[in-house]
N, C-alpha and C positions, 0 to 999 in steps of 0.2 A: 504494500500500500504506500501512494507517495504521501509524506509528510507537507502538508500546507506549511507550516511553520518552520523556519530554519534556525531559530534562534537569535538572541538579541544580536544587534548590530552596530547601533551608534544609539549614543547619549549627547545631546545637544545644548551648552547652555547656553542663555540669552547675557551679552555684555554690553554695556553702554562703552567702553571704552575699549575698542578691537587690541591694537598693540599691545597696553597694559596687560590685558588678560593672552595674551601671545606670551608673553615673555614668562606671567608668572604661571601659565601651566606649563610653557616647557622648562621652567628652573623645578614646580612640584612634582610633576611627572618623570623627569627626569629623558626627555625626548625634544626634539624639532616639530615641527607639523608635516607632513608629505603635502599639503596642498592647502595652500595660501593665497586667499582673493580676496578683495574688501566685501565680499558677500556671504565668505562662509570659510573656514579654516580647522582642517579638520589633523590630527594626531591618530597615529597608529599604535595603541595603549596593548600590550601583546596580543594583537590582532581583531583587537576591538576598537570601534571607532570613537574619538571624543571631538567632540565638533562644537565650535565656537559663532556664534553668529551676532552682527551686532544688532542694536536692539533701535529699533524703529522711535521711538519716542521714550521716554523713560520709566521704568517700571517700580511702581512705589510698593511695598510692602509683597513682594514675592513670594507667593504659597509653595510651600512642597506638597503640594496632588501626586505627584511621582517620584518617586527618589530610586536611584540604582547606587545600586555597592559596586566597587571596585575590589576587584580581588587583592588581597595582601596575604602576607606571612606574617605579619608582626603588627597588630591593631593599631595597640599603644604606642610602638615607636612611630608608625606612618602618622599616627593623630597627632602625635607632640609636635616632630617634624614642621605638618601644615600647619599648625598653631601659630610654628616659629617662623613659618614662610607668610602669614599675614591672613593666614583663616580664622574664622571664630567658631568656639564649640558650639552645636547646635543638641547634641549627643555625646556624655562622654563614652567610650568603652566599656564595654558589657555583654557577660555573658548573657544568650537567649536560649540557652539550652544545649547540652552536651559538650562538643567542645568550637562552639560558635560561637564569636564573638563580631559585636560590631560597633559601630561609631559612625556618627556624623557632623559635619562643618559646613560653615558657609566659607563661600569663598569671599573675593572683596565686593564682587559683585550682588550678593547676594542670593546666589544659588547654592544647594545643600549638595556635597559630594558625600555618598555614604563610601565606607568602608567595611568588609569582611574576611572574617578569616574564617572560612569551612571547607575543614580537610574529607568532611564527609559526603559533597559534592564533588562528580567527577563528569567529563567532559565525554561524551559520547566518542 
């Protein structure tokens, strides 16, 4: 049977300030973007897309309706890290059960990057 769904692909956040947010996901990511246009700026995160777009008008008080985890090994250290790179807690660290852990930040812009660590999740 073919699968309709392939799996998640790209996480997109909204920035008011394109460059700024260039520079400080490739310093917290630790990556470049593969493709870069004043319309859309997207990062290849171990084969998963993170994509930047800038923000039409300004967006005041920004809901997380959706939030995606970024895969890690080490919650606490990735959390501290962005903290110290210019993100705020929105989440500290925590377990949710067994041995899953997670956390969430905003960034400067005001969108929430979750983080995870679940070794009990594995990749088709």
């Amino acid at each position: 049977m073919e699968k309709r769904f392939l799996g998640l692909r790209t996480t997109i956040y909204t920035v008011s300030n394109l460059q700024e947010a260039i520079e400080w996901y490739s310093r917290v990511f630790e990556t470049e973007p593969y493709f870069n246009e004043p319309f859309y700026v997207g990062f290849n995160i171990a084969g998963y897309e993170l994509g930047l777009m800038p923000e039409e008008h300004p967006v005041i008080n920004k809901t997380a309706n959706v939030l995606s985890y970024w895969g890690v090994e080490d919650v606490e250290k990735e959390y501290n890290r962005m903290l110290e790179a210019g993100a705020t807690s929105q989440g500290a660290p925590q377990n949710v059960g067994g041995p899953i852990v997670v956390a969430e930040l905003k960034d400067p812009w005001d969108n929430v990057i979750g983080l995870i660590c679940n070794p009990v999740f594995k990749l088709p």
